[in-house]
VOGU-3710 file (C-alpha; in Angstrom, 3 decimals, decimal comma):
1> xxxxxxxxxx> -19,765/-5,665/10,642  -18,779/-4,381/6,998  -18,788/-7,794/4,780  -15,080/-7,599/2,574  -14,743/-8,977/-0,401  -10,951/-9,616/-1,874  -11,023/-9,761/-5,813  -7,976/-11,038/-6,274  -5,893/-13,023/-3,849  -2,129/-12,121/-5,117
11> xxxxxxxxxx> 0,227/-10,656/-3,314  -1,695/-7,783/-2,103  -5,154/-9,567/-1,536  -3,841/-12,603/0,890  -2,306/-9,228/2,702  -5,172/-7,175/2,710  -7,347/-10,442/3,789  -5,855/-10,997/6,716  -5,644/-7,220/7,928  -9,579/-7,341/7,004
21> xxxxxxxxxx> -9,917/-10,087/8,492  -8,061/-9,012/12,444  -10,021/-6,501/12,511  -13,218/-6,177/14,734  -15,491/-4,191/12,553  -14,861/-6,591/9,523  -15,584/-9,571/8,141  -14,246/-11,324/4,340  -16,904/-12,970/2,687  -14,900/-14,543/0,322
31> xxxxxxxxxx> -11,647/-14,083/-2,156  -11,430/-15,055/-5,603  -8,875/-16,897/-7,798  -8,705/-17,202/-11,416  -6,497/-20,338/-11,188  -5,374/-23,203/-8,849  -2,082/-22,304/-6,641  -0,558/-22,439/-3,739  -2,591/-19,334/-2,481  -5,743/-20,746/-2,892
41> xxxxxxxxxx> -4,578/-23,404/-0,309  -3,495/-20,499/2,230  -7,104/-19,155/1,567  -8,538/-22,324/2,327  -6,176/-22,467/5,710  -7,409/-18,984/6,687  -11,247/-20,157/6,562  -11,346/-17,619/3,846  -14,381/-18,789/0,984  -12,830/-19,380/-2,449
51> xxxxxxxxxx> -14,461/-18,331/-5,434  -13,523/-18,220/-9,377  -14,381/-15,987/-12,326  -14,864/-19,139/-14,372  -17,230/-22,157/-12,898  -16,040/-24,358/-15,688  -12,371/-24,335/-13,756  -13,982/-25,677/-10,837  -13,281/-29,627/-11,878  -9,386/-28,415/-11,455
61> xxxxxxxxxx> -9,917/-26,553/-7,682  -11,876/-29,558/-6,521  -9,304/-32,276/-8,122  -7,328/-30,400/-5,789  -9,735/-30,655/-2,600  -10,299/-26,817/-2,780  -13,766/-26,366/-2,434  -15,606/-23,169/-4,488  -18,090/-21,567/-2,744  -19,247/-19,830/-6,207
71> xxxxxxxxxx> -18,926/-17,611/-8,547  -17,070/-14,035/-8,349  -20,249/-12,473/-8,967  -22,066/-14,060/-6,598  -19,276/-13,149/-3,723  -19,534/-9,217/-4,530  -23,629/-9,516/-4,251  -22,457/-10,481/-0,347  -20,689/-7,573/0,433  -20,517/-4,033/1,715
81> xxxxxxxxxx> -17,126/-2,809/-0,291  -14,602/-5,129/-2,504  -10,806/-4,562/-2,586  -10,127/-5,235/-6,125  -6,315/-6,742/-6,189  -6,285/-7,781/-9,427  -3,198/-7,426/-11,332  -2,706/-3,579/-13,045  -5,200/-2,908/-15,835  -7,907/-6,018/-14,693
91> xxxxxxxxxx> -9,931/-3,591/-12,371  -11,128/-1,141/-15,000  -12,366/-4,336/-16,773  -13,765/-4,720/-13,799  -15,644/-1,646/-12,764  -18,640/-2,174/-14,913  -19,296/-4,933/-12,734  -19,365/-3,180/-9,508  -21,574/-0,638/-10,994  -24,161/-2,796/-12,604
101> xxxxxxxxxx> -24,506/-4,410/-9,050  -24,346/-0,588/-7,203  -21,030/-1,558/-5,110  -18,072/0,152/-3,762  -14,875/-0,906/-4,670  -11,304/0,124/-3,748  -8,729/-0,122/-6,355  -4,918/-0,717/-6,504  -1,581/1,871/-7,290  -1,482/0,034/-10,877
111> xxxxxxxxxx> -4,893/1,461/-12,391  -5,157/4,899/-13,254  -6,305/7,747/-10,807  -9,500/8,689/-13,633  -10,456/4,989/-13,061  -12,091/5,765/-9,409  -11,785/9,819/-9,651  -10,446/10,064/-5,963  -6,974/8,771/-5,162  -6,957/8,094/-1,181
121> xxxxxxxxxx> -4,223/7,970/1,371  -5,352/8,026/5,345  -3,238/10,707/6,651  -3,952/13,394/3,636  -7,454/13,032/2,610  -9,302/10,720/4,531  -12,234/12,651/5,172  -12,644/13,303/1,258  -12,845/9,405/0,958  -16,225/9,726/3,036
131> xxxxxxxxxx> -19,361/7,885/1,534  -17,511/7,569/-1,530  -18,385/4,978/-4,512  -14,853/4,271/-5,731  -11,822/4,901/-4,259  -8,171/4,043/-5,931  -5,346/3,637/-3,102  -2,476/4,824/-4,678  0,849/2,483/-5,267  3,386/1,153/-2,319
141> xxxxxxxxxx> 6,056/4,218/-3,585  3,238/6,864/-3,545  2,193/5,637/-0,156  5,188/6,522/1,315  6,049/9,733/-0,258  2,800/10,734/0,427  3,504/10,326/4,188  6,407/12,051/4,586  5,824/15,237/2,410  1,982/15,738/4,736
151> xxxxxxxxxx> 4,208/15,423/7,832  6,386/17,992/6,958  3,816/20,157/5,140  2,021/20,571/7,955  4,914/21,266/10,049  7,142/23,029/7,617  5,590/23,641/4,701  6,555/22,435/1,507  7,993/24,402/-1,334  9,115/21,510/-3,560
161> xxxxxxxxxx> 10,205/17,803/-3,476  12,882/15,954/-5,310  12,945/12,426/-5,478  14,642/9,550/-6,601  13,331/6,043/-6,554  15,603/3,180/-6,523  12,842/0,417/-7,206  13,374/-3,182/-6,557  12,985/-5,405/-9,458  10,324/-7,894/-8,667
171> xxxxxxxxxx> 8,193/-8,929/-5,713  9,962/-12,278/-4,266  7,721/-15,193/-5,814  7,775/-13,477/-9,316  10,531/-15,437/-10,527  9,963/-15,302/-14,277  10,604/-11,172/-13,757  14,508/-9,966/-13,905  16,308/-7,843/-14,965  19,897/-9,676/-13,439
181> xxxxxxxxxx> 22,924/-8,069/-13,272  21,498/-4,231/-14,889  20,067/-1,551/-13,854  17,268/-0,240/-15,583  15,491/3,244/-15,658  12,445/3,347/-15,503  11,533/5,756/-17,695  14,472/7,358/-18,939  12,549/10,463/-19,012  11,773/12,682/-15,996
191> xxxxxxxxxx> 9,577/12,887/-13,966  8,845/8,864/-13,413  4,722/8,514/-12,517  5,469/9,192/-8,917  5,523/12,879/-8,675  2,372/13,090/-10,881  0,425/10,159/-8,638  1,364/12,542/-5,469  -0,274/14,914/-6,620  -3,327/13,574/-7,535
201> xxxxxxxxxx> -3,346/13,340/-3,345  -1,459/16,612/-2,567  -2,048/18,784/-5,584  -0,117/22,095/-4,415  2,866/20,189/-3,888  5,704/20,640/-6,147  7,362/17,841/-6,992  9,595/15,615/-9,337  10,633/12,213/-9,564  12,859/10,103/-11,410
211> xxxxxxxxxx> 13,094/6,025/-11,014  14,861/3,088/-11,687  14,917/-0,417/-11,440  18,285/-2,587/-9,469  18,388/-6,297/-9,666  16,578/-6,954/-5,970  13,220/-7,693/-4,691  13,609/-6,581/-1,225  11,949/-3,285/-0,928  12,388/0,085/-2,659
221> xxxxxxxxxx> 14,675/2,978/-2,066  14,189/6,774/-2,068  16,571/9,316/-1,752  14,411/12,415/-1,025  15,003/15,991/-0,618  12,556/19,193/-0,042  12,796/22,326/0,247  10,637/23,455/3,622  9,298/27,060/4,251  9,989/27,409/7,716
231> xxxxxxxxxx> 13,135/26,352/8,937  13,222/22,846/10,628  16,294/21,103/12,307  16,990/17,684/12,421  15,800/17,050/15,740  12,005/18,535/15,331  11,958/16,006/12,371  12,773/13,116/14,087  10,543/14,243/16,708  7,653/14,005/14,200
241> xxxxxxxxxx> 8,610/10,700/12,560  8,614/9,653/16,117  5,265/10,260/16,743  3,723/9,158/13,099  2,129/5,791/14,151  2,959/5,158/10,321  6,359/6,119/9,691  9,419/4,361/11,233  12,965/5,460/12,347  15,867/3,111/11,240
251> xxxxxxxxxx> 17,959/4,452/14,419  22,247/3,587/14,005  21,843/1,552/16,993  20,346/-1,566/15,120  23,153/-0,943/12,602  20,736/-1,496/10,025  22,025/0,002/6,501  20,458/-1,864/3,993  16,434/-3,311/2,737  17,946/-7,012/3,770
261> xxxxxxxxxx> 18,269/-6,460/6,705  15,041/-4,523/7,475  13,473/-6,944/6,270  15,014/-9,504/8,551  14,555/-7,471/11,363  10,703/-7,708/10,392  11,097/-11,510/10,690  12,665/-11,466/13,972  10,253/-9,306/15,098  7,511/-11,723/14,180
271> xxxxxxxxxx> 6,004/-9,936/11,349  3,386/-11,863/9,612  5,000/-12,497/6,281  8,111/-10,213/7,481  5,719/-7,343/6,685  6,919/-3,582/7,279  3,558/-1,518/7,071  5,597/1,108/7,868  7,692/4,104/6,120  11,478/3,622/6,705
281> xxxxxxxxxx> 13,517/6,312/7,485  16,928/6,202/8,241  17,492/8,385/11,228  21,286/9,276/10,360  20,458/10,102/6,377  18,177/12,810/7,831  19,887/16,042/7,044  18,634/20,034/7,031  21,311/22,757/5,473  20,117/26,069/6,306
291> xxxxxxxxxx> 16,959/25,521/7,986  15,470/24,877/4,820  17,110/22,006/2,429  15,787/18,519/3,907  17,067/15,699/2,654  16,897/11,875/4,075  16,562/7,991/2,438  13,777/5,689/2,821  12,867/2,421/2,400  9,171/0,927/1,210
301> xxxxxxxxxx> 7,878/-2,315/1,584  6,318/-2,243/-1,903  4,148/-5,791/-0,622  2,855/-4,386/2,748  2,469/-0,183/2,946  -0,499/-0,373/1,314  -2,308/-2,879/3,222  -3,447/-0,874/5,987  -4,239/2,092/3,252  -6,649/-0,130/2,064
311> xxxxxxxxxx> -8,494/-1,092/5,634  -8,636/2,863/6,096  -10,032/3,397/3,019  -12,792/0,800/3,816  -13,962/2,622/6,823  -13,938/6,150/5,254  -15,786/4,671/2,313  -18,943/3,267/4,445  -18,848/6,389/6,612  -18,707/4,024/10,240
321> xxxxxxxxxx> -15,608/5,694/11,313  -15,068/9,702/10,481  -11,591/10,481/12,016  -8,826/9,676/10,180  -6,255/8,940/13,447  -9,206/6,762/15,764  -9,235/4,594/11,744  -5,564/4,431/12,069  -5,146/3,364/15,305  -8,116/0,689/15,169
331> xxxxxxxxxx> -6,348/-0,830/12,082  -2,778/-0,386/13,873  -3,681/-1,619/17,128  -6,377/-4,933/15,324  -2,554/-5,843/13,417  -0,830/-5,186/16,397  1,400/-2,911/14,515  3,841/0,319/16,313  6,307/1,628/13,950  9,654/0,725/14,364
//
C-alpha cells in the first residue's frame, strides 16, 4: 500500500483524500490543518488522522473534541508521497521540508512549474512522471485544455490553439471573494497563464489564451478553437470524446446549456460533493469548417478535474503502476467514475 499524506485539507485536499483514500493500492496517513473548521470535523468523520503545523493550537482542536494525532512533520515521516494542497505560494515554503526528510511531494496548479521542474498530466506525460521526486499537477483550466488538445493531437494534429477562458469567480464556500455584478479580465494582457502552463506539458503546441473572471462560482468556461493538420469532421471527434474515459459529452438530449445545471446533474447523479472529474464538452458547440478549423465550448469543474490528476500522479511517482490507461482506469473504476 503507498501511505498518502494530504498537506492541506481545503478544497482540494478533503477531495483528493477521499479519492486516495477509495482506492485499493492506497492508504492516508493523515491530513493537516492549520486552524479549527468545519473540515477538520469531516476529517475526523472520514477516520482521516488530523494533524497541525503548530502544537501550541492544539488546546483550540481539542476544546473542540478534535483529537491531533501530531505534528505535520511527524505525518510526512509516515509516508510514501504527500499531496501538498496548501493554498498557492505555501508549497514552495514548503519544499525544503520534503527535501530535508528525502520525500516526494506532488504540488498544486497555483505554484510555479520551476517549483517541482516537471508539470504532470496522466494522458500526456505520464510515463515522464516515473520515479520522480517532485511533481507539480498543473491547475483545474490546464487540466482540461490539456486533455482535449492530446486527443486531437494525436488524432489530428495540432497546428495552433486559441482559447478563451471564462473563469468563475470563486470556489462556493469562499464567500469573502467577489467580484458582484462585473466582469473582470484577468489579465488584460494576452496570453492569460494558460497557454504558457500548457506548454510546460505539451511544448510544441502553439497556443494562446486570454481569461476573465464573471460573477459565478459554478465552474469555468472555454470557448476553444484549433487549427488541426489533417482534416477531422465532427463525427470522428465525438467519436474520440466518446471513448476518453476522461472527457465528457454534454449531448442536446439532457438539454443541458449552462455550468448550473451540470452541476446539478452531478448531484442527481450522486456525485460525491456534485463532483464532475470530467472535461465537459458540449456535443452541439462542436464545429469543423473545412476539415481543419475546430472549434467547441467546455466546461471545468475547477474543484474536482484535478483530483484524479493527482491519484495518477501518485502511482507514476512510486513507479507501482507504469501504464498510463491501467492508472486511469484503477483510479476511475476505485471512484466509480464513467464520463458523462
Amino acid at each position: 500500500m503507498i501511505k498518502v499524506a494530504i498537506n492541506g485539507y481545503g478544497t482540494v485536499g478533503k477531495r483528493v483524500a477521499d479519492a486516495v483514500a477509495a482506492q485499493p493500492d492506497m492508504e492516508i496517513v493523515g491530513v493537516s490543518k492549520t486552524r479549527p473548521s468545519f473540515e477538520a470535523f469531516v476529517a475526523k468523520e472520514r477516520g482521516f488522522p488530523l494533524y497541525i503545523a503548530d502544537l501550541s493550537k492544539k488546546g483550540a482542536f481539542d476544546k473542540l473534541g478534535l483529537s491531533v494525532a501530531g505534528s505535520v512533520e511527524e505525518m510526512l515521516k509516515k509516508a510514501d508521497v504527500i499531496v501538498d494542497a496548501t493554498p498557492g505560494g505555501i508549497g514552495k515554503e514548503n519544499l525544503p521540508l520534503y527535501k530535508k526528510l528525502g520525500k516526494k511531494a506532488i504540488f498544486q496548479g497555483g505554484e510555479d512549474h520551476e517549483l517541482a521542474g516537471f508539470s504532470f498530466n496522466s494522458d500526456c506525460n505520464y510515463r515522464d512522471a516515473i520515479g520522480r521526486q517532485f511533481v507539480r499537477v498543473v491547475s483545474c483550466n490546464t487540466t482540461g485544455l490539456c486533455r482535449m488538445i492530446n486527443l486531437m493531437d494525436k488524432a489530428f494534429g495540432v497546428s495552433k490553439v486559441r482559447a478563451t477562458m471564462v473563469r468563475r469567480a470563486s470556489d462556493p464556500g469562499e464567500v469573502k471573494k467577489g467580484p458582484v455584478d462585473a466582469v473582470v479580465l484577468d489579465p488584460v494582457t494576452v496570453p492569460s497563464h494558460h497557454g504558457p502552463d500548457v506548454q510546460t506539458v505539451l511544448p510544441h503546441i502553439d497556443i494562446t489564451t486570454m481569461a476573465m473572471i464573471v460573477p459565478t462560482t459554478f465552474m469555468h468556461m472555454h470557448a476553444v478553437q484549433m487549427e488541426v493538420k489533417k482534416p477531422a469532421t465532427k463525427e470522428a471527434i465525438l467519436n474520440l470524446i466518446e471513448a476518453h474515459p476522461r472527457i465528457g459529452l454534454v449531448r442536446p438530449g439532457t438539454g443541458i446549456k449552462s455550468t448550473a445545471e451540470l452541476k446539478e446533474y452531478a448531484m442527481d447523479l450522486g456525485r460525491p460533493r456534485s463532483d464532475l472529474w470530467e472535461s465537459c464538452v458540449f456535443a452541439d458547440s462542436i464545429g469543423v469548417i473545412g476539415g481543419k478549423d475546430v472549434y467547441f465550448f467546455q466546461a471545468i469543474h475547477q474543484e474536482a478535474d484535478i483530483v484524479v490528476e493527482n491519484v495518477d500522479a501518485i502511482r507514476a511517482m512510486m513507479g507501482t503502476v507504469k501504464d498510463a490507461a491501467e492508472s486511469v482506469r484503477m483510479t476511475n473504476a476505485a471512484l466509480k467514475f464513467t464520463a458523462i
